[in-house]
C-alpha positions in Angstrom: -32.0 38.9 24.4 -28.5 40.5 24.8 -25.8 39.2 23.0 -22.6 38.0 23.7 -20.1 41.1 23.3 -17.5 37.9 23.1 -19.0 35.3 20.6 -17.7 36.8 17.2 -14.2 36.8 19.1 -14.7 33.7 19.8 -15.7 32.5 16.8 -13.1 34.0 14.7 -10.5 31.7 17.0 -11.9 28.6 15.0 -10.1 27.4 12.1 -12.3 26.2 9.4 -9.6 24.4 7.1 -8.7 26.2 3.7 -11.2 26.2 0.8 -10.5 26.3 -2.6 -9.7 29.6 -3.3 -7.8 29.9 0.4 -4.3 28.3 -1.8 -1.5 30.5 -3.6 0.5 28.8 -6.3 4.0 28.1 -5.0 3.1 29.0 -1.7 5.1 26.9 1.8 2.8 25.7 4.3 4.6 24.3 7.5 2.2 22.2 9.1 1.2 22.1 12.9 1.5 19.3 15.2 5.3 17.0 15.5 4.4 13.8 15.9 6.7 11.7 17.6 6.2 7.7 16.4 6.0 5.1 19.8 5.3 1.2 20.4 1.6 1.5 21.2 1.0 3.1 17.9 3.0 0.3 16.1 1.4 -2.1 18.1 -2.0 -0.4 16.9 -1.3 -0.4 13.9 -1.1 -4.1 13.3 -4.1 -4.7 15.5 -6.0 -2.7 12.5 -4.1 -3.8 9.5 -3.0 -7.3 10.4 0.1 -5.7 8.6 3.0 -8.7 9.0 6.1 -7.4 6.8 9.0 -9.2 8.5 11.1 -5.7 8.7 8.6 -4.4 10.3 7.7 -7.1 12.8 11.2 -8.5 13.7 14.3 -6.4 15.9 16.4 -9.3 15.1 15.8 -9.9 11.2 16.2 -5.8 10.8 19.1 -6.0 12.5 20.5 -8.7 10.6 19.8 -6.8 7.4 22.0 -4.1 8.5 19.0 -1.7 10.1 19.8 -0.3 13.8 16.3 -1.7 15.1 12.9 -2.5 13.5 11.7 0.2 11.3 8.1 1.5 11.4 6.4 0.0 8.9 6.5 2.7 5.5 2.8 3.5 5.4 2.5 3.7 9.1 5.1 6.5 8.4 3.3 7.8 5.2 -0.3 7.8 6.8 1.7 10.0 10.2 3.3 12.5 7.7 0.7 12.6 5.4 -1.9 13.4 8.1 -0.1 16.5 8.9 -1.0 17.8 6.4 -4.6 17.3 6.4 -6.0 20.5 8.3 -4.1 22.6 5.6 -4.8 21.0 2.6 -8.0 18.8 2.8 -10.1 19.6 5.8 -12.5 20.3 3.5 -12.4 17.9 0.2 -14.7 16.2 -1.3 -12.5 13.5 -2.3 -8.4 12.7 -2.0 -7.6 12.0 -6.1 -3.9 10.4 -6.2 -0.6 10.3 -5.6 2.5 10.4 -8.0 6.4 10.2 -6.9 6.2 9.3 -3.5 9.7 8.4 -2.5 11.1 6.5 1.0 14.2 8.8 1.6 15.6 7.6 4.9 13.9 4.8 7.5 11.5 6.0 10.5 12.5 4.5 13.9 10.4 4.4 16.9 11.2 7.3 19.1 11.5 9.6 15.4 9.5 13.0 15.4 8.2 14.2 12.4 7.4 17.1 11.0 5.7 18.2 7.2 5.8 20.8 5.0 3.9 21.1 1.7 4.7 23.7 -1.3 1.7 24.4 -3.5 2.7 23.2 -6.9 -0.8 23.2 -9.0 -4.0 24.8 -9.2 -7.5 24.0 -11.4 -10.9 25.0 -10.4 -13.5 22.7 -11.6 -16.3 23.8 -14.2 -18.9 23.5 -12.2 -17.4 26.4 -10.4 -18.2 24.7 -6.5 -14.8 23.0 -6.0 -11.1 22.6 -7.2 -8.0 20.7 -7.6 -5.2 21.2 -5.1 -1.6 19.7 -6.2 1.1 19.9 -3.4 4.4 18.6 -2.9 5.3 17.8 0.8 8.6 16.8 2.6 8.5 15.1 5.8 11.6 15.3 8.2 12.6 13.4 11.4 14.1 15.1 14.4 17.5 15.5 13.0 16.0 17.5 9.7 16.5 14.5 7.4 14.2 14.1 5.1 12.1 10.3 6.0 9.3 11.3 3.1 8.7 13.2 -0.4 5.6 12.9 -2.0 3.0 14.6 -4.6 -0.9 14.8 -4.3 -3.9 16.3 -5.5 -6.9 16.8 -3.8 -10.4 18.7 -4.5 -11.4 20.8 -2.3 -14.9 22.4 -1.6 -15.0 26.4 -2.3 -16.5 28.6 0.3 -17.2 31.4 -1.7 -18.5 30.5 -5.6 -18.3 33.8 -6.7 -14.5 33.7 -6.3 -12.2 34.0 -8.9 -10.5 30.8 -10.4 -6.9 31.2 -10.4 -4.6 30.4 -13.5 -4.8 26.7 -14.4 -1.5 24.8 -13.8 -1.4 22.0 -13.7 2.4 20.0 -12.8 4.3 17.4 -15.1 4.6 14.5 -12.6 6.5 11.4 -13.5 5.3 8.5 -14.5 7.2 6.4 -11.9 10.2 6.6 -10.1 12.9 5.4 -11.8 15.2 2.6 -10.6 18.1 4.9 -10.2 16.3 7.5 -8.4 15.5 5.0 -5.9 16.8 5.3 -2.3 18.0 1.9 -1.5 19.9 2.1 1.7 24.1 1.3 2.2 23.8 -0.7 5.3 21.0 -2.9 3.8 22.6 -6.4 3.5 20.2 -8.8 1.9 23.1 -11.5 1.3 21.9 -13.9 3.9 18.2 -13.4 3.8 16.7 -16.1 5.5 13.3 -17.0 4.0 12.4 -19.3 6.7 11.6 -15.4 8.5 9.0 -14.9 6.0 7.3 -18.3 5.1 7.9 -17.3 1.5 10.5 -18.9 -0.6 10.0 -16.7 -3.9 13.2 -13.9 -4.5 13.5 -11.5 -7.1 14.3 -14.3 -10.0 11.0 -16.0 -9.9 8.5 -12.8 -10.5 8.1 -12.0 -14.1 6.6 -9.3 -15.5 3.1 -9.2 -16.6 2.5 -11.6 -14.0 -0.7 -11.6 -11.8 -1.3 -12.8 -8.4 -4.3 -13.4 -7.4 -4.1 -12.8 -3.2 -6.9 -15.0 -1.8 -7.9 -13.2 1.9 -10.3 -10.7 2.2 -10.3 -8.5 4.4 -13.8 -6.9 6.2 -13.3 -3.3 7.8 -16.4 -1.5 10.1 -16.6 1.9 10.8 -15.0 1.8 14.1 -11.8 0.2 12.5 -11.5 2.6 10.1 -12.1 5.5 12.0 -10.1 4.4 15.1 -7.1 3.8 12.1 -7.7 7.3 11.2 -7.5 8.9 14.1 -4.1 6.8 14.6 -2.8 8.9 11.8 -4.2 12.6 13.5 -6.1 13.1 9.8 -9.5 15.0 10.5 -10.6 15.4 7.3 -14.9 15.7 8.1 -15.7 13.0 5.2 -14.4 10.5 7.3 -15.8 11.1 10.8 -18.7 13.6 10.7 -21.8 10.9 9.7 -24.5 13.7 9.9 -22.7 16.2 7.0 -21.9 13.2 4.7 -25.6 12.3 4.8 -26.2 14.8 2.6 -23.3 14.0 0.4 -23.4 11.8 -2.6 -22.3 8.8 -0.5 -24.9 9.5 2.1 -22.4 8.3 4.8 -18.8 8.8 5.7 -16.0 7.3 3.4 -13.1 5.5 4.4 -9.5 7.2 4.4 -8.4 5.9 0.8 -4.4 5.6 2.6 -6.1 3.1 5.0 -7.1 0.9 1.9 -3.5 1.1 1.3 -2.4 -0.3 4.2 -5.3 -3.0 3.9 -4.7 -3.8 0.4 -0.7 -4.1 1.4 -1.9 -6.2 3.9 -3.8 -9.0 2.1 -1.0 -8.8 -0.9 1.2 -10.1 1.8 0.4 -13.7 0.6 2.8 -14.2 -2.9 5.1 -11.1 -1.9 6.1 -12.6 1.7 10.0 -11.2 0.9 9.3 -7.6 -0.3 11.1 -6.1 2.7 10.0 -2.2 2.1 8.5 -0.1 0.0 10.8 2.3 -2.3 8.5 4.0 -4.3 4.7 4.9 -4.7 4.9 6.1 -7.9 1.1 6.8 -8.6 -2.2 6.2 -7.4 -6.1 6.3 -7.7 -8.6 6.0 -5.4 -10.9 4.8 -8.0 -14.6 4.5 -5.6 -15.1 5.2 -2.5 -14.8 2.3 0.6 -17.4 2.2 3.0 -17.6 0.6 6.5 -18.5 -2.5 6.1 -16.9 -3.5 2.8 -15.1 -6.3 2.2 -11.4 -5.6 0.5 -9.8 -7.8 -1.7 -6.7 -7.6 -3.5 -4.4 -8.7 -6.8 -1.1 -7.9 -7.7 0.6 -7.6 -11.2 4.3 -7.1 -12.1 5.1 -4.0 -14.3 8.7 -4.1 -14.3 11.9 -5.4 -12.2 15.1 -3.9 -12.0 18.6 -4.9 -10.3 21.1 -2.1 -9.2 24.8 -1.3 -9.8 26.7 -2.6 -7.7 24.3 -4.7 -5.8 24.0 -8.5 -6.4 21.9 -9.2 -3.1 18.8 -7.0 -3.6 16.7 -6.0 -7.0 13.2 -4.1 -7.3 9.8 -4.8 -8.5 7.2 -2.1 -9.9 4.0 -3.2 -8.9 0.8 -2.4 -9.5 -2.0 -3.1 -6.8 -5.4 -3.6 -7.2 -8.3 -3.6 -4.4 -11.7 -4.7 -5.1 -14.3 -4.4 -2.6 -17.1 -6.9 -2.4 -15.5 -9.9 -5.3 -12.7 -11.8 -4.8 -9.8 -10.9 -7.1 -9.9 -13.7 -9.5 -13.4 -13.1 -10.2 -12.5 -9.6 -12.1 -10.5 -9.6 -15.0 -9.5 -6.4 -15.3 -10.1 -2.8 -14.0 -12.1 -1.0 -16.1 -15.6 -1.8 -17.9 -16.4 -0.8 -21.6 -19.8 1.3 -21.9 -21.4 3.1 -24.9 -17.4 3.5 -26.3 -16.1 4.7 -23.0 -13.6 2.8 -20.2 -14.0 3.6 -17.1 -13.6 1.8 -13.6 -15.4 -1.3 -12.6 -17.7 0.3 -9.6 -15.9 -2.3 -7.7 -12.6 -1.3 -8.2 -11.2 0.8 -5.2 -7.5 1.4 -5.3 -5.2 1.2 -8.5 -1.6 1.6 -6.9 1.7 1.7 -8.5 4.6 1.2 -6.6 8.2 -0.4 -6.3 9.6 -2.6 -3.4 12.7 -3.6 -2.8 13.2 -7.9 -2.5 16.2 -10.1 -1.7 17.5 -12.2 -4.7 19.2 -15.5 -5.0 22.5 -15.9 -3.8 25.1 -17.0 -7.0 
């Protein structure tokens, strides 16, 4: 049999993603593939999230808070941006592990092409010596170079060769959350004359206080062709999501849903009881605590960490937030998070998401 004087050309055309030891401290990646941001995948969007924010849904309410048109709703941004990244950074994880200090610079408006870069900011190999933790800090611009998106994550990543050396350890100083004046709260937003008729929901920025749970009733069951269909929407190819016959042989035994798509759900279904947060400011830090499956059912409760109000501003304040998902138990059947065993906390096995994050919400008129 003669072989192919062409195939090992042609094989070293394909790009297998970045392993492990493939990442420099400090190093820039610029990351293939604008994306310019239409209708259809707004419209998409919702058909897959049931997402109903009233910024979001409404020209006319935007408009009458000051914004030039509807924006795209923020994690319909996020999930665009952040997939750029994905066939430098995570291609080949095993798992996405969090995000700190994820900041909504400027609004995304349909017709808005973005573009990513991400700066390698931390580096730890794991003892087992098969995988590592990848931090990187990544800046998403529009057309017009403006910065729409800043955010931090940390992802481990397979290594291709064990027998590679394990860099230096670093390992970044991330904040706990974005504080309130480090918030990017826009000039033109004018939240004196919300009208809460819009929304369905009569509560303002006066009647949430802190250490207060809501319990969000809906649930919310996704398949695999949801998910995967919502993943493609957002151009991230990671294998652990799509390719069935590698994950069989995985711990999971089956592919795992994006963890930013149990975002989106989970910000979905915390709709009920939050009806006026109008955008998202901040994500200031996140787990993705177990892994969602096709077929689970998502459920969701909501505490209040903090509230803040802003020079300057009498018509809007901020909530911090912290979000929980559960998969398969209604929220008020779990009382907290994490589950006590031999002296150790860790996670309740149904506890997906743990999601900290600030909105921005009208308050009463004096």
């Amino acid at each position: 049999m003669t072989s192919n004087p062409n195939q090992s050309q042609a094989s070293a055309k394909i790009n297998a993603g970045r392993f492990f030891e493939d990442f420099t401290l400090n190093e820039v990646i610029h990351h293939a593939t604008p994306r310019t941001i239409g209708e259809g995948e707004v419209a998409l969007y919702i058909a897959l999230t049931g997402a109903r924010q009233v910024l979001h849904s409404s020209e006319p309410a935007a408009q009458t808070l000051g914004y030039k048109s509807r924006p795209v709703d923020d994690l319909l941004a996020f999930h665009i941006a952040f997939g750029k990244t994905v066939p430098d950074i995570s291609v080949n994880a095993v798992a996405n592990l969090g995000y700190a200090d994820v900041q909504f610079l400027h609004p995304v408006y349909i017709g808005d092409t973005l573009r990513t870069s991400s700066t390698v900011i931390g580096l730890k190999q794991n003892s087992n010596g098969k995988s590592g933790v990848v931090y990187v800090r990544s800046v998403s611009v529009n057309q017009l170079l403006q910065p729409v998106l800043s955010w931090v994550r940390w992802v481990m990543v397979h290594k291709k060769n064990r027998d590679a050396l394990a860099p230096e350890t670093v390992v970044p100083e991330l904040p706990e959350f974005v504080a309130a004046k480090a918030l990017t709260v826009p000039s033109f937003l004018n939240a004196r004359k919300f009208d809460t008729s819009l929304t369905g929901g009569t509560y303002l920025w006066e009647d949430y206080a802190i250490g207060e749970r809501i319990n969000h009733p809906a649930g919310m069951t996704i398949n695999d062709s949801d998910h995967t269909l919502a993943t493609k929407l957002y151009q991230n190819n990671a294998r652990l999501h799509f390719d069935d016959l590698m994950m069989k042989s995985s711990n999971y035994g089956r592919r795992l849903m994006y963890g930013g798509h149990v975002i989106s759900l989970c910000r979905t279904l915390s709709h009920d009881g939050l009806e006026n947060a109008l955008t998202i400011a901040a994500i200031n830090g996140g787990t993705h605590c177990n892994p969602t499956l096709g077929d689970d059912t998502i459920y969701t409760w909501t505490e209040v960490l903090d509230k803040w109000t802003f020079d300057n501003r009498l018509d809007l304040g901020a909530l911090r937030l912290r979000m929980v998902g559960v998969k398969n138990q209604p929220a008020d059947t779990l009382a907290s998070t994490h589950i006590e065993k031999d002296g150790k906390k860790s996670y309740h096995p149904n506890v997906v998401l743990d999601l900290d994050y600030t909105v921005l919400i009208p308050r009463k008129p004096l």
